[in-house]
C-alpha positions in Angstrom: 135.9 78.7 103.4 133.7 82.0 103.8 133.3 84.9 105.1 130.0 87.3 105.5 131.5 89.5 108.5 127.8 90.8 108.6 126.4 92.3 111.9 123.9 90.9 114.4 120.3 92.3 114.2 119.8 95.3 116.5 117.0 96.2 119.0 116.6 99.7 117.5 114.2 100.5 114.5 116.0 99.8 111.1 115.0 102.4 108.3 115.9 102.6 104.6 117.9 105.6 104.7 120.1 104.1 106.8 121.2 101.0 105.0 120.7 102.6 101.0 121.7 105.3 98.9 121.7 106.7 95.6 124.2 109.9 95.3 125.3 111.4 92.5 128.3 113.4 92.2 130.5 114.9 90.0 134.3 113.8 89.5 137.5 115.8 90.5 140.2 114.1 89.4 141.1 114.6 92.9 139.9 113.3 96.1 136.0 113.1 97.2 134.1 112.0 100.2 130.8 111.1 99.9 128.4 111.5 102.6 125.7 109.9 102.1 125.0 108.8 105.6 125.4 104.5 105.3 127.7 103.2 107.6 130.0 101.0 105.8 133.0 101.2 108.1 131.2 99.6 110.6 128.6 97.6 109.5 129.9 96.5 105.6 128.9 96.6 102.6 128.9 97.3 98.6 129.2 100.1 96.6 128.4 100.6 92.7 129.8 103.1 90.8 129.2 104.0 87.2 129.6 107.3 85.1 126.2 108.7 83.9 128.1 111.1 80.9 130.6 109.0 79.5 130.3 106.0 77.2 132.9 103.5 77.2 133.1 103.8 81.0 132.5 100.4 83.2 130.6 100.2 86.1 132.8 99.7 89.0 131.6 97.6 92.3 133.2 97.8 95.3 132.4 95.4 98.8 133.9 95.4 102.2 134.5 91.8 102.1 137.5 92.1 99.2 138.4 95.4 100.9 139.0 99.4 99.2 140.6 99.2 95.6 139.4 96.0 94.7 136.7 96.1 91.7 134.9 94.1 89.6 132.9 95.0 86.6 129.1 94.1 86.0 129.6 94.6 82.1 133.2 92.9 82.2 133.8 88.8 82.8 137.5 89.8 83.7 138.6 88.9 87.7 138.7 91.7 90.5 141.3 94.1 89.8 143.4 96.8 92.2 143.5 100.4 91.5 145.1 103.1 94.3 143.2 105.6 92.2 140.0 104.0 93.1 137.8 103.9 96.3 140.2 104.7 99.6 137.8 104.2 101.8 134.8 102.3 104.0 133.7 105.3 105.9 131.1 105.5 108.6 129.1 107.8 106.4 129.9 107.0 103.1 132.9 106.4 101.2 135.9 108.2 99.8 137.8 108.0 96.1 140.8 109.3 95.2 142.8 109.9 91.7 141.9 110.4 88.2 140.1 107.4 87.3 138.2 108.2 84.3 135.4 105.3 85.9 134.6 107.1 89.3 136.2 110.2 89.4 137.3 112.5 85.9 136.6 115.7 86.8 134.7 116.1 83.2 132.0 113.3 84.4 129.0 112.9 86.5 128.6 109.7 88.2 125.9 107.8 90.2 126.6 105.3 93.2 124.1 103.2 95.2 125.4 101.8 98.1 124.2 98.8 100.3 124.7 98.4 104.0 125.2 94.9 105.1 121.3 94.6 106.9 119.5 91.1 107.9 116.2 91.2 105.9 118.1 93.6 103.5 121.0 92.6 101.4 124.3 90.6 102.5 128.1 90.2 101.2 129.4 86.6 101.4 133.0 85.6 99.7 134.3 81.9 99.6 136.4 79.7 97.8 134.7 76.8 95.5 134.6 73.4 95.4 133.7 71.7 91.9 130.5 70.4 93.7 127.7 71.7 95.9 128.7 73.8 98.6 126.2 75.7 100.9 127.4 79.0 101.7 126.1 80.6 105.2 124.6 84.2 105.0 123.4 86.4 107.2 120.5 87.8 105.3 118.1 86.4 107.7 115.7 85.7 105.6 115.3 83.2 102.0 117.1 85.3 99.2 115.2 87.0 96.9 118.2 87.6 93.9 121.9 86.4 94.2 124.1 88.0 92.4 127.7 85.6 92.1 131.0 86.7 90.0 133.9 85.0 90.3 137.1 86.6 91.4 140.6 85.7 90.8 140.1 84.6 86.9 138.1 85.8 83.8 133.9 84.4 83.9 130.5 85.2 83.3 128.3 86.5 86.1 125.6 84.3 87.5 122.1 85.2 89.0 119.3 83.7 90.0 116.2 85.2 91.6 113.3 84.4 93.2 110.4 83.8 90.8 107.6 82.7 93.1 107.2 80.6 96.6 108.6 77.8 95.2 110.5 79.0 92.1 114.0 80.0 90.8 115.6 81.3 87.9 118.9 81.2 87.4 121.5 81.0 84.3 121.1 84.3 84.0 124.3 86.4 83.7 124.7 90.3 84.9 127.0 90.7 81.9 124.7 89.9 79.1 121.7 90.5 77.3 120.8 86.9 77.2 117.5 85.0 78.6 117.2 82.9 81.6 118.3 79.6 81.2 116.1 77.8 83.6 112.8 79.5 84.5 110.0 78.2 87.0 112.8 75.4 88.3 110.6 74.0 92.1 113.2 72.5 93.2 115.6 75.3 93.2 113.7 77.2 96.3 115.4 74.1 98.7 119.2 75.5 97.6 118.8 78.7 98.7 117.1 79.4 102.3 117.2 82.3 105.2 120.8 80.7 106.5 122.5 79.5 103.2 122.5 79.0 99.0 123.6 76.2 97.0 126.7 78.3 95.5 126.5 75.2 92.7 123.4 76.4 92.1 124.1 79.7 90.6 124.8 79.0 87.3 125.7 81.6 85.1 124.7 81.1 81.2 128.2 80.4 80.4 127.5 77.5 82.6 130.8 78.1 85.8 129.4 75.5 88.8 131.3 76.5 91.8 135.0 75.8 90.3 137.1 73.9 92.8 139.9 76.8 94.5 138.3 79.1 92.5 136.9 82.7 94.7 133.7 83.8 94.8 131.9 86.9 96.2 128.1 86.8 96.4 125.3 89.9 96.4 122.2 88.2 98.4 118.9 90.6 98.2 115.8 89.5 100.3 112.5 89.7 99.5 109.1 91.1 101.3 111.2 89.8 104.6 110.0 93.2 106.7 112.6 93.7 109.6 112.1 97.7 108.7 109.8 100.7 110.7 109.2 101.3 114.7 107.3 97.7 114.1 110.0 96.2 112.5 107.2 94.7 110.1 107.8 97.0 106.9 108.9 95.9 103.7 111.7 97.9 102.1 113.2 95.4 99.1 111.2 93.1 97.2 112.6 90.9 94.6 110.5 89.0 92.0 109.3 88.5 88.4 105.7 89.7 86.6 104.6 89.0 83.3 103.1 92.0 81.1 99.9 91.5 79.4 99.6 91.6 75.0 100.3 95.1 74.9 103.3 95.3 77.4 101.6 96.7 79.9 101.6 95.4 83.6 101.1 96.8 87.2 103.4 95.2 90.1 102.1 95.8 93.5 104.8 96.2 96.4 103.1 97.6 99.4 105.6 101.0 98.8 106.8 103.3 96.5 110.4 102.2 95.0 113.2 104.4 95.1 115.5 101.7 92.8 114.7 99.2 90.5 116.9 96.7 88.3 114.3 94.7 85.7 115.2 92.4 83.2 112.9 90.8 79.9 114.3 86.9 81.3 112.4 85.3 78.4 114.0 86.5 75.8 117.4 87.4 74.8 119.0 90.5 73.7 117.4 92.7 76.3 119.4 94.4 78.5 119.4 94.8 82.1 118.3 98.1 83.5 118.8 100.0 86.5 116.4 103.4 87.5 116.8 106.0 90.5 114.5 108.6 91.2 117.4 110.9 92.1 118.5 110.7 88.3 114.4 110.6 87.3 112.3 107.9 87.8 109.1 109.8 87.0 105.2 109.2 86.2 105.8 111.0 83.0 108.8 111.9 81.4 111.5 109.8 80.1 113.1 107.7 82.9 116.8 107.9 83.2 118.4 104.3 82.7 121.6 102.4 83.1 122.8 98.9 82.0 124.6 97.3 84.0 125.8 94.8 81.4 127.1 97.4 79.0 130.2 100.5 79.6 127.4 102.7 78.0 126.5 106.5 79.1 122.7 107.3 81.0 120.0 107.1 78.3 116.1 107.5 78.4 112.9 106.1 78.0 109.5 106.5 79.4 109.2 102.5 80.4 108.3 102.7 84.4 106.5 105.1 86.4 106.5 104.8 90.5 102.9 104.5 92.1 102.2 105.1 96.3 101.9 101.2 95.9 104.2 99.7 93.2 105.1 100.6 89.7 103.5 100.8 86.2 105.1 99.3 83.3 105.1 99.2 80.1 107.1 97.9 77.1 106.8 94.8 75.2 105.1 91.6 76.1 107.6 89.0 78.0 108.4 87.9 81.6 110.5 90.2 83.5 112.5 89.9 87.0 113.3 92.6 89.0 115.1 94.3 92.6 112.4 97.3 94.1 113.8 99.2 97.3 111.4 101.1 99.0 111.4 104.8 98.7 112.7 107.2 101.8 113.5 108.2 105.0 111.0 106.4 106.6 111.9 107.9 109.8 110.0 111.0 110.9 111.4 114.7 110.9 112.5 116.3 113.6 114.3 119.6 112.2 113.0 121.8 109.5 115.5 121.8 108.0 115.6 118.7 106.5 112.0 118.7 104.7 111.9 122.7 104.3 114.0 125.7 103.0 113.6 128.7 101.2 115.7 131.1 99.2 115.6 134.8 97.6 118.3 134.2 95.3 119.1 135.4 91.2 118.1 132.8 88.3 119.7 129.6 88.3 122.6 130.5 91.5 122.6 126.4 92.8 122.1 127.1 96.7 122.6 124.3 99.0 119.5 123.1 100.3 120.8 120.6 102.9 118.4 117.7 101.3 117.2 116.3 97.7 114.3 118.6 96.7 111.5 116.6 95.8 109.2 119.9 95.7 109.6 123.1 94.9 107.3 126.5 94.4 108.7 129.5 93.1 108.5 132.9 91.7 109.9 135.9 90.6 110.0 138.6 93.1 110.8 142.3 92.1 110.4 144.4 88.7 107.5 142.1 86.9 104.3 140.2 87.2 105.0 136.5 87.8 103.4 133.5 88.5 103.8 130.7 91.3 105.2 127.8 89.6 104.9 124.5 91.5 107.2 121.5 90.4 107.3 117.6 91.4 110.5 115.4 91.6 107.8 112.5 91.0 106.6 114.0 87.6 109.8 115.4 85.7 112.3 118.2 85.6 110.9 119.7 82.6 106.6 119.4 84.2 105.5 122.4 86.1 102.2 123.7 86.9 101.3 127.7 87.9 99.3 128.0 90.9 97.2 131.4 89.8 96.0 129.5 86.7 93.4 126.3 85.8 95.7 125.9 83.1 97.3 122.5 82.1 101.5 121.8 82.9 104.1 124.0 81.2 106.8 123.1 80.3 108.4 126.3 79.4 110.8 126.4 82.5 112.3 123.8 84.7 115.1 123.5 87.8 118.4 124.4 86.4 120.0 121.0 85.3 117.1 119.2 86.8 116.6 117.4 90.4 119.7 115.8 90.0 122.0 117.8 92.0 122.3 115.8 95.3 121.6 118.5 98.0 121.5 121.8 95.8 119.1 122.9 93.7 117.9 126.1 91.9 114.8 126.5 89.4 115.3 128.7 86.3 112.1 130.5 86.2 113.6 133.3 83.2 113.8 137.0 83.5 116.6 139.0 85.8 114.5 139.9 88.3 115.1 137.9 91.7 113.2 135.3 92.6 111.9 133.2 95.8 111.8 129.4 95.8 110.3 126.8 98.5 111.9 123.4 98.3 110.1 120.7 100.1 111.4 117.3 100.9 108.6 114.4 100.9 108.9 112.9 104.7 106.5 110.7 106.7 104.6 112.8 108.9 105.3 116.0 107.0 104.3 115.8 103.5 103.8 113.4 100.2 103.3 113.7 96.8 100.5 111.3 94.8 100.5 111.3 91.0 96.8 109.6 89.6 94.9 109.0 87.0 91.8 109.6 87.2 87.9 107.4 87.8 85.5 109.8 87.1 84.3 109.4 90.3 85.0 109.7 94.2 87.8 107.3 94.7 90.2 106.5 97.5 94.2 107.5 96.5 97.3 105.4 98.3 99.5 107.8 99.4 102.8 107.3 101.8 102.3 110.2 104.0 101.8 107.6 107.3 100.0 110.2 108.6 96.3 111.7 108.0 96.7 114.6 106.0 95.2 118.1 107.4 95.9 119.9 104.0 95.1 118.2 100.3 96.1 119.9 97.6 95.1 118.8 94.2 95.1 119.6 90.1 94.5 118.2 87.0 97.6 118.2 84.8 97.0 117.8 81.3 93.9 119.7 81.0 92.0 122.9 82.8 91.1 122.7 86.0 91.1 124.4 89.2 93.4 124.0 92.0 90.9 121.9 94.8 92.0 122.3 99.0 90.4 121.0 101.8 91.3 119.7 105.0 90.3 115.8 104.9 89.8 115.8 109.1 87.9 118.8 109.6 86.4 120.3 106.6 83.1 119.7 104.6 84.0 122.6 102.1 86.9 123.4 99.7 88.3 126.2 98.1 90.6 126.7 94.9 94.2 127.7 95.2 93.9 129.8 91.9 90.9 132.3 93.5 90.0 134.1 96.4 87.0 132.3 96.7 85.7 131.5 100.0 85.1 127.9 101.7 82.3 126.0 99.6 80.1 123.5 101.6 79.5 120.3 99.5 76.1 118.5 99.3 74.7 120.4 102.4 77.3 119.2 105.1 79.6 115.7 106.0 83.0 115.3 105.2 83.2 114.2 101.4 87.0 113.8 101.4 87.7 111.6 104.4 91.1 110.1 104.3 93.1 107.9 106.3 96.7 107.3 107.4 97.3 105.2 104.0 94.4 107.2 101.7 92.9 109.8 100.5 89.5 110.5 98.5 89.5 112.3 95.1 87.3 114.8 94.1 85.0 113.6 91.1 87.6 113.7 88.5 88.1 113.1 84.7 88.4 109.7 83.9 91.3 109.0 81.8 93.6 112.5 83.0 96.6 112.9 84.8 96.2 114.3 88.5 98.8 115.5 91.0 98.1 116.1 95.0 100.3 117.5 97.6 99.5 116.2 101.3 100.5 118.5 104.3 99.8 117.2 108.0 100.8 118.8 111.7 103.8 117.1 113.0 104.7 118.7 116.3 107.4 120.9 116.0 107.7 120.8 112.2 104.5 121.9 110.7 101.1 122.7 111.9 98.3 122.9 109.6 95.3 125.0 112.0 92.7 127.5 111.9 92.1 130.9 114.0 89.3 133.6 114.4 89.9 137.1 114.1 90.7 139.6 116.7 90.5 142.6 114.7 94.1 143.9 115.9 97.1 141.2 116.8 97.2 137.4 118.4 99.4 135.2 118.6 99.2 132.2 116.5 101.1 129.1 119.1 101.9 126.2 116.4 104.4 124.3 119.0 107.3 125.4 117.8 110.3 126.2 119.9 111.8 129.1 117.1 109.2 130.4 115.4 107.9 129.9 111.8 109.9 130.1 108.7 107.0 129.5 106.4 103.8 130.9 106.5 100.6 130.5 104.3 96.8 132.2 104.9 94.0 132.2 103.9 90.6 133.4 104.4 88.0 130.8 104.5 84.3 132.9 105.7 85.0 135.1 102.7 87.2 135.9 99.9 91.1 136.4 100.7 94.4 135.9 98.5 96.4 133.0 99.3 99.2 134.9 100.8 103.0 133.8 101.9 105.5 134.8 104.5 109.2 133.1 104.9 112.3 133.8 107.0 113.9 134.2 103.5 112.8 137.5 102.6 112.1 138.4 106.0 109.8 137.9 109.5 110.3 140.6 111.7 108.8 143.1 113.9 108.5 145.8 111.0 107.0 145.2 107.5 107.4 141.7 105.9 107.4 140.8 102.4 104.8 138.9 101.1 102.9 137.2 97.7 99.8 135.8 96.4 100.0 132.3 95.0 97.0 132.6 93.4 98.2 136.0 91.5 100.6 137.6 89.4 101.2 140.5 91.5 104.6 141.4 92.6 105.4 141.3 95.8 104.5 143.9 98.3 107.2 145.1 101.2 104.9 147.6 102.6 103.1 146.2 105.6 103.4 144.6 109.1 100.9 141.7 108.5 102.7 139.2 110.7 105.1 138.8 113.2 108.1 136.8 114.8 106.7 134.9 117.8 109.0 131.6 119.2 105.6 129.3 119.2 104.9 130.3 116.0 103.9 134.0 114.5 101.7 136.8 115.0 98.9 138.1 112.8 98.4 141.8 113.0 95.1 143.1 111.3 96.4 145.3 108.6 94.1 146.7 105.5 96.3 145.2 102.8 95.9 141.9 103.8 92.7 141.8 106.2 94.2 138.4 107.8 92.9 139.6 111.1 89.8 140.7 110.9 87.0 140.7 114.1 85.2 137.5 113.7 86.6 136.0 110.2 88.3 132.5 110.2 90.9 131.5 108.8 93.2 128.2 107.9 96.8 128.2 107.8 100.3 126.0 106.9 103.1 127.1 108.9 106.7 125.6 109.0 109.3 125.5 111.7 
């Protein structure tokens, strides 16, 4: 017999954010819920638990099918056991834990969990009791399995996996809990045992060699592969399962068609090698060391620079071999529709954690009061300790960094030094809003993926390990560009035409440096949100109508028919009817609380012309970014 208990596909749009998470936490020897918006109560499925700080800690996975307390280990070979101090609870956002369990919840620890909705064309739970022989077990994955992932039960045995290889191709006799190679690689047959409504559960065969023992119990992980179901089309690909193998130097590229959020690789051609499991909420980065855990050992988070995410894939590189892997696509897919979920800011002290209401994945900040500071601008895609200052065509520092990195779930705070206060922007990447693209450059005008799904209006980009200016322009309507780190005004290129088209999918590069590290931020007008636009001006006040229903929290001018500062308004510090507080991100200057440059207006803001600031001036244009 078996059981799957998974639901029927649904006429609304699926999205990644609804069916995976990764959320950290930190133990209380207590109680916890935790929120991270996946449905398990009433859809099903698994959740993976495994302390980042402690060594000698197993990883503890939990599934709706063998219901709350039960765990099994993917380091251990022991059966499922029971704990009451242990996950409680399914919950319709999340799950809960209770107790002092020293694996999920010792108030001294940090944790991470990833948690898997039961989705066709995603991943599936199936449980059933063996036979000695083959025995297809029905699934609802809806599509041909791309990894399963089998442990038996109710008595002591090795994991078994096998995964997808090519078309046609299997591996299997791999185990979860061990370092040790496949034991059957490139088998053609195998792809008949294990199809979009069932898998040969004889098939399976861990390297300790279990085949389906007769009354023995089973529970099954199924992962598909490239099977879309995903997006408004239902045509996007958000998992892809598979193998590559890296050239003589270690070195290989794997294209996906996404950026991954999660990925689990293994070196199947040789043993010894551990398994490995990255996260870009722990740091999953295009520079710095990548934070990594085994699921086949009770060891604490360690790191290595091994993988770096690309807008289409991932870079690798180790050691030649053949390697398999599980890549989910990064997210939310789904378009904004608040603010406040891509965009808040905070006037706070040095290092106070503030609740940001989302995982930070940008952030720009600066000291305010009582001394001469730079912008610094920081990227969840290129590591906590990586920032850049954006007054300066110097290279990344790496002088100050978010406190405790971007590892903090929803809260966040940089640690800029000094005991003046400071002001912070955090940015969440979001279809429609804004991305972030990390490159290396040609040398030459070249097209960059990116996964904005929208056409940018707003590209900002700079070299990172060298000098090199700050470069905007505005991909749709601009032939010109101007430098984040001057006043400058807007610089035709080549005499007119757009040099920097760019498309939903791409963007073109300025001539770059072949050979050096790059980073762009993408901004585009999604109604309501964010409006990238441009105004003439009056020479006294107008009102500025972005299509917003309450007013901008964010504001940033600057002048583009001569030179200007790039000046910044927020909510945070203050948009009112009298004088506003604002700074220069391409100065030092402290900030300046003396003027009424802008005003509160419900469609947007006001500009006032005021000498100070001259963002109003009779017959000068002007290009702004303004944020609901």
């Amino acid at each position: 017999m078996f059981s799957s208990n998974s639901t029927q596909v649904s006429s609304e749009a699926n999205y990644i954010e609804d069916v995976f998470s990764t959320y950290l936490y930190t133990g209380n020897s207590s109680t916890q819920t935790i929120n991270n918006g996946i449905d398990l109560a009433g859809k099903g499925g698994m959740v993976w638990i495994k302390s980042r700080s402690a060594a000698t800690t197993n990883h503890r996975i939990f599934d709706t099918n063998r219901g709350v307390g039960n765990s099994i280990s993917s380091n251990l070979t022991t059966a499922q056991s029971f704990a009451t101090s242990s996950l409680d609870g399914f919950l319709s956002s999340g799950f809960s834990i209770q107790g002092f369990n020293g694996e999920i919840n010792d108030s001294a620890r940090t944790y991470a969990s990833w948690t898997f909705r039961k989705q066709p064309k995603f991943f599936d739970v199936v449980t059933w009791t063996g036979n000695g022989a083959s025995q297809n077990i029905s699934h609802n994955l809806g599509s041909q399995p791309g990894m399963v992932i089998v442990k038996r039960t109710n008595a002591t045995e090795a994991w078994g996996v096998a995964v997808r290889q090519s078309s046609t191709t299997y591996a299997t006799g791999l185990s979860l809990n061990t370092t040790d190679a496949a034991v059957y690689q490139g088998v053609t047959s195998y792809n008949t045992y294990f199809t979009s409504t069932y898998f040969d559960a004889y098939r399976v065969i861990s390297a300790a060699g279990d085949r389906n023992t007769s009354g023995a119990t089973y529970v099954a992980y199924l992962f598909a592969h490239d099977a879309g179901g995903f997006g408004l089309t239902g045509t996007d690909n958000v998992i892809s399962c598979g193998s590559f193998t890296t050239d003589g130097f270690g070195i290989a590229t794997v294209n996906l068609g996404y950026e991954p959020q999660w990925l689990l690789y293994k070196d199947i051609g040789s043993g010894g090698y551990d398994w490995q499991i990255i996260d870009n909420m722990r740091g999953f980065t295009t520079s710095t060391a990548d934070k990594l855990l085994q699921p086949n050992t009770s060891a604490a988070e360690s790191s290595n620079n091994i993988v770096g995410p690309t807008a289409t894939g991932f870079h690798f590189d180790l050691r030649p071999g053949t390697y398999i892997y599980i890549a989910i696509r990064r997210g939310p897919m789904k378009v904004p529709t608040v603010g406040t979920s891509v965009y808040n800011a905070y006037a706070a002290s040095d290092a106070t954690l503030q609740n940001v209401g989302f995982p930070v994945d940008v952030f720009f900040d600066c000291v305010r009061t009582g001394v001469a500071w730079n912008f610094l601008a920081g990227s969840r895609l290129i590591g906590t300790t990586n920032q850049l200052i954006t007054s300066s065509t110097g290279a990344e520092t790496t002088v100050y960094g978010p406190s405790g990195g971007y590892d903090k779930q929803n809260s966040f705070a940089p640690s800029v030094g000094g005991s003046a206060n400071n002001l912070w922007y955090a940015f969440k990447r979001a279809p429609g809003f804004m991305d972030v693209v990390a490159y290396t450059g040609t040398g030459s005008y070249t097209t960059k993926n990116h996964g904005l799904g929208a056409v940018p209006d707003l590209v900002i980009i700079k070299r990172r390990n060298g000098v090199g200016n700050w470069w905007v322009y505005r991909p749709s309507t601009e032939a010109g560009y101007m430098y984040l780190n001057a006043t400058n005004a807007i610089s035709n290129v080549g005499g007119g035409g757009n040099y920097w088209p760019a498309t939903n999918t791409t963007i073109t590069a300025y001539p770059d440096t072949s050979g050096e590290t790059y980073i762009a931020y993408l901004f585009a007008s999604l109604p309501g949100i964010s409006k990238v636009g441009s105004y003439t001006g009056n020479g006294s006040s107008q009102t500025i109508n972005c299509g917003f229903s309450s007013g901008a929290r964010f504001i940033l001018i600057k002048r583009t028919d001569s030179t200007g500062d790039w000046y910044v308004w927020d909510t945070a510090r203050g948009i009112v009817a009298a004088n506003d507080p604002h700074l220069s991100l391409n100065t030092s200057a402290a900030e300046v609380t003396t003027d009424d440059s802008v005003d509160t207006d419900s469609t947007g803001f006001i500009v006032n012309q005021v000498a100070a600031t001259n963002i109003n001036v009779t017959s000068a244009t002007y290009i702004y970014l303004a944020i609901a």
